[in-house]
Biopython code that builds the backbone (N, CA, C, O; Angstrom):
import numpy as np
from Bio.PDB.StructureBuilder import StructureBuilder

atoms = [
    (1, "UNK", "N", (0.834, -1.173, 0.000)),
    (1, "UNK", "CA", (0.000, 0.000, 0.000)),
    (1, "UNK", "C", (0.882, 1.241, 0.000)),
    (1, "UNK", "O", (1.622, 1.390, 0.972)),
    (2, "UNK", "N", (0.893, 2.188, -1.013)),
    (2, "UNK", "CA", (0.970, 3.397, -1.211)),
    (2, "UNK", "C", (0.506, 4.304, -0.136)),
    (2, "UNK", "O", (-0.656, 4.356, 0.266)),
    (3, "UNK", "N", (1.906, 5.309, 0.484)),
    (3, "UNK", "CA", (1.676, 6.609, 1.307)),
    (3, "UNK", "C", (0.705, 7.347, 0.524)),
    (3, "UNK", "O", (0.723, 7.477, -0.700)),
    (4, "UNK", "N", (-0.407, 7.964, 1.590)),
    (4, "UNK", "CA", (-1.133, 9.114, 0.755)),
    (4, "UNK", "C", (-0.128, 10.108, 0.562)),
    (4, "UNK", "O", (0.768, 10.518, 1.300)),
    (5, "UNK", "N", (-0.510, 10.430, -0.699)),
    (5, "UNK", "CA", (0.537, 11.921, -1.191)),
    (5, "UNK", "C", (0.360, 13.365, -0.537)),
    (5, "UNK", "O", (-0.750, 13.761, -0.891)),
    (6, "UNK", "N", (0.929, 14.238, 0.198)),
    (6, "UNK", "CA", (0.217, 15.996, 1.036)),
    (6, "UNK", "C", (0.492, 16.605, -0.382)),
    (6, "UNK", "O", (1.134, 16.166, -1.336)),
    (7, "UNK", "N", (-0.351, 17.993, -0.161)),
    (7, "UNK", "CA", (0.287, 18.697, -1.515)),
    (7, "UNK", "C", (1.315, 19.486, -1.067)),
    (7, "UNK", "O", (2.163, 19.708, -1.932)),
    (8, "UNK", "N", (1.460, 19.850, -0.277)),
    (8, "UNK", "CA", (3.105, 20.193, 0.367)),
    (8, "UNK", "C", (2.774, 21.754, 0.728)),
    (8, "UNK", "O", (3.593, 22.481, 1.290)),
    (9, "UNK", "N", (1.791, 22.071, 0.431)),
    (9, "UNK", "CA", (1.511, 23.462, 1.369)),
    (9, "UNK", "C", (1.097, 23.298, 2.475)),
    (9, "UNK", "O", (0.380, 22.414, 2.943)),
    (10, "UNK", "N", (1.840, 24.704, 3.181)),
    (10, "UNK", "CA", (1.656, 25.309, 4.946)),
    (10, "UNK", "C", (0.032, 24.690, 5.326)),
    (10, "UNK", "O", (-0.357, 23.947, 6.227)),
    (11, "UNK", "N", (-0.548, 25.244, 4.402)),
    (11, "UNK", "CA", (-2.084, 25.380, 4.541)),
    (11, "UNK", "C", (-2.942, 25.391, 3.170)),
    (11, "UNK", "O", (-2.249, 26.135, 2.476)),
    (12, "UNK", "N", (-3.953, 25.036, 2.438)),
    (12, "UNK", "CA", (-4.582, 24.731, 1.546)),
    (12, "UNK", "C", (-5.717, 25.507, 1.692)),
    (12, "UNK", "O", (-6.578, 25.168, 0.880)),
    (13, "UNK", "N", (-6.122, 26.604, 2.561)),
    (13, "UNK", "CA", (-7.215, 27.178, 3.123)),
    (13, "UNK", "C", (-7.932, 28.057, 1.872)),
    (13, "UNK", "O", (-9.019, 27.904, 1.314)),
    (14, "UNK", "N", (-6.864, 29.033, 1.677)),
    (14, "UNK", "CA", (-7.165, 29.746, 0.650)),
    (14, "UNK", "C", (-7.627, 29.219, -0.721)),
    (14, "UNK", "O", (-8.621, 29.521, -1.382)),
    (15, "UNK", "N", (-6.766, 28.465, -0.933)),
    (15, "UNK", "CA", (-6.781, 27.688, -2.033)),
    (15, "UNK", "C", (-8.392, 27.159, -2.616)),
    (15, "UNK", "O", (-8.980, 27.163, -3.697)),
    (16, "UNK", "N", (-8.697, 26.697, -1.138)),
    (16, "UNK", "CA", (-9.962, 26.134, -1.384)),
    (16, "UNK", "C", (-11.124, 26.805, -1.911)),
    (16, "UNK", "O", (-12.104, 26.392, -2.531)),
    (17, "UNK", "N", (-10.680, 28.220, -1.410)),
    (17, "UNK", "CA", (-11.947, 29.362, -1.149)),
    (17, "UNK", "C", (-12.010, 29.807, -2.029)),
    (17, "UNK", "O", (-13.058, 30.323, -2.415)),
    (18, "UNK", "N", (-10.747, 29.796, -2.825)),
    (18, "UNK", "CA", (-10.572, 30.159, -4.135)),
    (18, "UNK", "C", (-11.072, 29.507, -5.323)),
    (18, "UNK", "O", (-11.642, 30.169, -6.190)),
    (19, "UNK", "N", (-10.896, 28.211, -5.434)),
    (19, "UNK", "CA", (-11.191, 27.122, -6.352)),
    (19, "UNK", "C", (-12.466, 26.644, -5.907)),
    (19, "UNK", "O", (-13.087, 26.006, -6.757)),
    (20, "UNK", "N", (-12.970, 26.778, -4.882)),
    (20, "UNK", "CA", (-14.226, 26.007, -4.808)),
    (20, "UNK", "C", (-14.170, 24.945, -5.056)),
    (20, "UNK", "O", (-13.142, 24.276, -4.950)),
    (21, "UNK", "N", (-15.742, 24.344, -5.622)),
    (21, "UNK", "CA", (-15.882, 22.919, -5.906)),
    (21, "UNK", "C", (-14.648, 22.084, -6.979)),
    (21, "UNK", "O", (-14.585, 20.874, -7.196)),
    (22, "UNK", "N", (-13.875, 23.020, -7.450)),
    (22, "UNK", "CA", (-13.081, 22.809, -8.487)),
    (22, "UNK", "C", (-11.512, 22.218, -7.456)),
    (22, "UNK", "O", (-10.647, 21.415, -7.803)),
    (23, "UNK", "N", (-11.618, 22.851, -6.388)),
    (23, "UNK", "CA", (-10.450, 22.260, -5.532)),
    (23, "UNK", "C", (-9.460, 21.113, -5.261)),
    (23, "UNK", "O", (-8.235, 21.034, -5.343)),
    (24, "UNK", "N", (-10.638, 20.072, -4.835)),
    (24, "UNK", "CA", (-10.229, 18.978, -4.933)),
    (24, "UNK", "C", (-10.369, 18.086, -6.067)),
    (24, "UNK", "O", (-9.482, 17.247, -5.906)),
    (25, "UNK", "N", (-11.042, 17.804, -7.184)),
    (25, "UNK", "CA", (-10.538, 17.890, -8.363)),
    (25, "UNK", "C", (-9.488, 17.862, -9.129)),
    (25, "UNK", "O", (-9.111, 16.995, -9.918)),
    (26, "UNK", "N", (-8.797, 19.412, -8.694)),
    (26, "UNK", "CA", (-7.972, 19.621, -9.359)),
    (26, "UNK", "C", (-6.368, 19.051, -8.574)),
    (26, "UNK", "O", (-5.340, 18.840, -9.218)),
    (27, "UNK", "N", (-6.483, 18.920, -7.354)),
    (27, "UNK", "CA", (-5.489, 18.048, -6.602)),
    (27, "UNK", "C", (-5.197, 16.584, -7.189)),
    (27, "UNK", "O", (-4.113, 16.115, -7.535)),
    (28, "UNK", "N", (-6.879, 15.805, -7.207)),
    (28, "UNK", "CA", (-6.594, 15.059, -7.622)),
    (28, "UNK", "C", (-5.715, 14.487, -8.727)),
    (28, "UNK", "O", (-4.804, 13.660, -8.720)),
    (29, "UNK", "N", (-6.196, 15.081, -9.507)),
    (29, "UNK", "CA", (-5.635, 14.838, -10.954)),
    (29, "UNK", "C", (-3.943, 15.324, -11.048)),
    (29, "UNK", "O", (-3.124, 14.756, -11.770)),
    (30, "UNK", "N", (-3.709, 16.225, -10.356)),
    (30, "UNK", "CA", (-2.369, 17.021, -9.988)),
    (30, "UNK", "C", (-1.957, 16.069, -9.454)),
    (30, "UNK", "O", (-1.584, 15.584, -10.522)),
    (31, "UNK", "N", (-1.623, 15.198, -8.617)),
    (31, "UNK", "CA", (-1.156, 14.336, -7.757)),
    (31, "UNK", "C", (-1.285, 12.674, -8.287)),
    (31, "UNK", "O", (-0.585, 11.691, -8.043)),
    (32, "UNK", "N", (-2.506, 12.859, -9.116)),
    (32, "UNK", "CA", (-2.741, 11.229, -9.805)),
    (32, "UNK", "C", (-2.640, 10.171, -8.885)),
    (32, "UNK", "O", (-1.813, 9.261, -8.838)),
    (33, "UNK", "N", (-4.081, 10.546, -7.799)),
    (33, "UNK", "CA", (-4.175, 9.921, -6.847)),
    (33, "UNK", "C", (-6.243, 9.940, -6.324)),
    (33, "UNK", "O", (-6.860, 10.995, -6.473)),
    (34, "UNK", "N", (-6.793, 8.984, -5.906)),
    (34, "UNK", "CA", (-7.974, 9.335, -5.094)),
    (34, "UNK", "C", (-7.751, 9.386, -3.979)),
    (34, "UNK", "O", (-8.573, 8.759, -3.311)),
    (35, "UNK", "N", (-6.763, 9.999, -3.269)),
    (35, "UNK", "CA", (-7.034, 10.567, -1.998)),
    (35, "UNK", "C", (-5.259, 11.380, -1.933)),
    (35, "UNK", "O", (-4.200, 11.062, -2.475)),
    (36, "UNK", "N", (-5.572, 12.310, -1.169)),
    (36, "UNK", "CA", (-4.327, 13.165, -0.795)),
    (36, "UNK", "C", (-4.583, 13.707, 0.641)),
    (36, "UNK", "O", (-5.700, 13.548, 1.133)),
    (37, "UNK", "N", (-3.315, 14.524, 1.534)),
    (37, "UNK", "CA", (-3.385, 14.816, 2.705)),
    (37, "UNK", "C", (-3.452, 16.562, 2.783)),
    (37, "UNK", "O", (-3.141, 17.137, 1.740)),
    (38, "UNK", "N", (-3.681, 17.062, 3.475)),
    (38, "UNK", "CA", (-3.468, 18.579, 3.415)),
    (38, "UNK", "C", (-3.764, 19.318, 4.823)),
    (38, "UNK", "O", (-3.986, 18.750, 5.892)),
    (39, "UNK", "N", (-3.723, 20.567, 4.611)),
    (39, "UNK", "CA", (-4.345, 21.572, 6.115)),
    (39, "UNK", "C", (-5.276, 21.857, 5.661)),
    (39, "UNK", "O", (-5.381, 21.539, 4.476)),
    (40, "UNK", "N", (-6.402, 22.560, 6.269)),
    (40, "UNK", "CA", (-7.717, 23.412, 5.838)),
    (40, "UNK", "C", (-7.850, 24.115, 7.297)),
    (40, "UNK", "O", (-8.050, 23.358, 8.247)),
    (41, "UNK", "N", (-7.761, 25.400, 7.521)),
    (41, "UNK", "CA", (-7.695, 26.437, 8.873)),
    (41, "UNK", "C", (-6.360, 25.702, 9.639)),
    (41, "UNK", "O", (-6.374, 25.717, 10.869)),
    (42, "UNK", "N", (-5.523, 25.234, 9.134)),
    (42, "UNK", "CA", (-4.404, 24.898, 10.044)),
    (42, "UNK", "C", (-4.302, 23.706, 10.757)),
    (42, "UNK", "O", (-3.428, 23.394, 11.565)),
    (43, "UNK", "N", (-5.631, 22.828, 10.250)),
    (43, "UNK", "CA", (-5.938, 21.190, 10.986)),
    (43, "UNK", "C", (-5.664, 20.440, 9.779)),
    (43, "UNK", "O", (-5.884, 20.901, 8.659)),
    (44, "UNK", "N", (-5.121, 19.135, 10.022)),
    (44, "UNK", "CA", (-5.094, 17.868, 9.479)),
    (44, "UNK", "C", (-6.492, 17.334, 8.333)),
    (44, "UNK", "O", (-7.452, 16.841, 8.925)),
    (45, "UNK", "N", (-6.580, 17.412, 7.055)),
    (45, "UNK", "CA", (-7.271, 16.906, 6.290)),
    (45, "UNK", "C", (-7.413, 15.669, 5.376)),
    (45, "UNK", "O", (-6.400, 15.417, 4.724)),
    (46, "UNK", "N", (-8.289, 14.988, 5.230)),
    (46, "UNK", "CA", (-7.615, 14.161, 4.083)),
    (46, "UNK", "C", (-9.018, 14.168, 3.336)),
    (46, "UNK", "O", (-10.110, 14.151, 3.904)),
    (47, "UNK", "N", (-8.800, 14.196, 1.974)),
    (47, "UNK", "CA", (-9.471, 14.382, 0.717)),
    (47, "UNK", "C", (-9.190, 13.217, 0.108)),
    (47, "UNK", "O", (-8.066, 12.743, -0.057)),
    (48, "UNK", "N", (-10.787, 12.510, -0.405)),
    (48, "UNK", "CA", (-10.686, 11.312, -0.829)),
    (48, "UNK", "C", (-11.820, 11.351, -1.560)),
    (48, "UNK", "O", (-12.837, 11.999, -1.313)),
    (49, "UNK", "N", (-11.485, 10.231, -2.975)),
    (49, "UNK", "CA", (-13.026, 10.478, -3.722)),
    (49, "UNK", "C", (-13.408, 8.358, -3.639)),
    (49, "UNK", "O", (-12.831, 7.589, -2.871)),
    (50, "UNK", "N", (-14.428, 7.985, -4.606)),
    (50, "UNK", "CA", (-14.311, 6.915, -5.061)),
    (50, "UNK", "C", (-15.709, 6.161, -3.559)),
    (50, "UNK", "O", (-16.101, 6.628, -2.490)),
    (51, "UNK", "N", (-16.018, 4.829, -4.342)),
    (51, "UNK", "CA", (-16.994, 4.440, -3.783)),
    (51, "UNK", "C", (-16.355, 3.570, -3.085)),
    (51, "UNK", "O", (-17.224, 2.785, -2.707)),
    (52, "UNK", "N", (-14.815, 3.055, -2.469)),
    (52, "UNK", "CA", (-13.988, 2.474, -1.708)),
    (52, "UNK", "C", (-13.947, 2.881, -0.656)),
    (52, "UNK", "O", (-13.725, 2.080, 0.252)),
    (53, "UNK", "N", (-14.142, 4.280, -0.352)),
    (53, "UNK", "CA", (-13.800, 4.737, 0.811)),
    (53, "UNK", "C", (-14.744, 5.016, 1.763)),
    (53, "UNK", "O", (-15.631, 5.820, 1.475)),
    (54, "UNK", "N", (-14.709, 4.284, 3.303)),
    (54, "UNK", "CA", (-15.785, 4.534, 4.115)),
    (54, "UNK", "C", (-15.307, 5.128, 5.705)),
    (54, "UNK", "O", (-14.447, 4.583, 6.397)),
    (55, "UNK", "N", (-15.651, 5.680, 5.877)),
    (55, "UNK", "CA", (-15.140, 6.544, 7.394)),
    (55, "UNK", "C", (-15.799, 5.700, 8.378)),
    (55, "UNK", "O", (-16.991, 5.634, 8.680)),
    (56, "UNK", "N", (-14.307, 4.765, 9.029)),
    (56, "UNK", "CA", (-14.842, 4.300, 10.212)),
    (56, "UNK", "C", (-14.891, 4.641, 11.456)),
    (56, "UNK", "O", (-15.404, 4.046, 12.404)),
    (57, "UNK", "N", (-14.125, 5.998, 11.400)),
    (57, "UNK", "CA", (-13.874, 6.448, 13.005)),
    (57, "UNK", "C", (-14.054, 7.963, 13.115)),
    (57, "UNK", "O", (-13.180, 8.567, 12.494)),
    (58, "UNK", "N", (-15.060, 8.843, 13.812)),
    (58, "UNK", "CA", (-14.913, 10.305, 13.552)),
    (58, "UNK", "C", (-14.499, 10.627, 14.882)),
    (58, "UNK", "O", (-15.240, 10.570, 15.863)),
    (59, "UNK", "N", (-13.220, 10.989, 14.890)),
    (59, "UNK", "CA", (-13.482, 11.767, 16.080)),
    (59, "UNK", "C", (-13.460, 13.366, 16.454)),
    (59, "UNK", "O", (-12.919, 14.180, 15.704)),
    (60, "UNK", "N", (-14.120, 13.753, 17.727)),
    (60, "UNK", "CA", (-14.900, 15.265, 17.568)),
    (60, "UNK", "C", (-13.671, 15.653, 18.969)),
    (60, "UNK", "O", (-13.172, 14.898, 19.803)),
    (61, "UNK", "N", (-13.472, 17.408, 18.707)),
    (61, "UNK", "CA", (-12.796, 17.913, 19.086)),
    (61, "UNK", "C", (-13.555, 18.508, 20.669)),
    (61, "UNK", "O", (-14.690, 18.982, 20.708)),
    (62, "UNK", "N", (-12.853, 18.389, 21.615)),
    (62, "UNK", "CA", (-13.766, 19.041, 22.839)),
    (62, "UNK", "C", (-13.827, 20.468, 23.010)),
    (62, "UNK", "O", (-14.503, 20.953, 23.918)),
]
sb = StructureBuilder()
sb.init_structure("model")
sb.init_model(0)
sb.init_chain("A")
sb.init_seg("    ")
for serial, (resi, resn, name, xyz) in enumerate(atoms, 1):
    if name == "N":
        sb.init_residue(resn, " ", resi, " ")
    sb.init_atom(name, np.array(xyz, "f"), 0.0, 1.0, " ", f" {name:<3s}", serial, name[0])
structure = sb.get_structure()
């Protein structure tokens, strides 16, 4: 199994706000990957597409 790929920025925040729905998308394909790692407000993200992927654990911040 393959490391998920980060896109190697501080933070991805702007980016997002900027690109909109077009955002992750365009990572994807940039990276030639369905899932990558990133920041969004300075926290830990991960961006994933595809009908493989199921979230088994959420955990909530106190």
């Amino acid at each position: 199994m393959q490391p998920i790929p980060a896109t190697g920025a501080p933070d991805d925040t702007a980016a997002l706000l900027a690109g909109g729905y077009r955002f992750m998308p365009r990572r994807f394909i940039g990276l030639g990957t369905d899932a990558f790692r990133t920041r969004l407000m300075l926290s830990p993200a991960n961006c994933v597409r595809g009908s493989g992927f199921v979230i088994t654990g959420v955990r909530r911040r106190p």
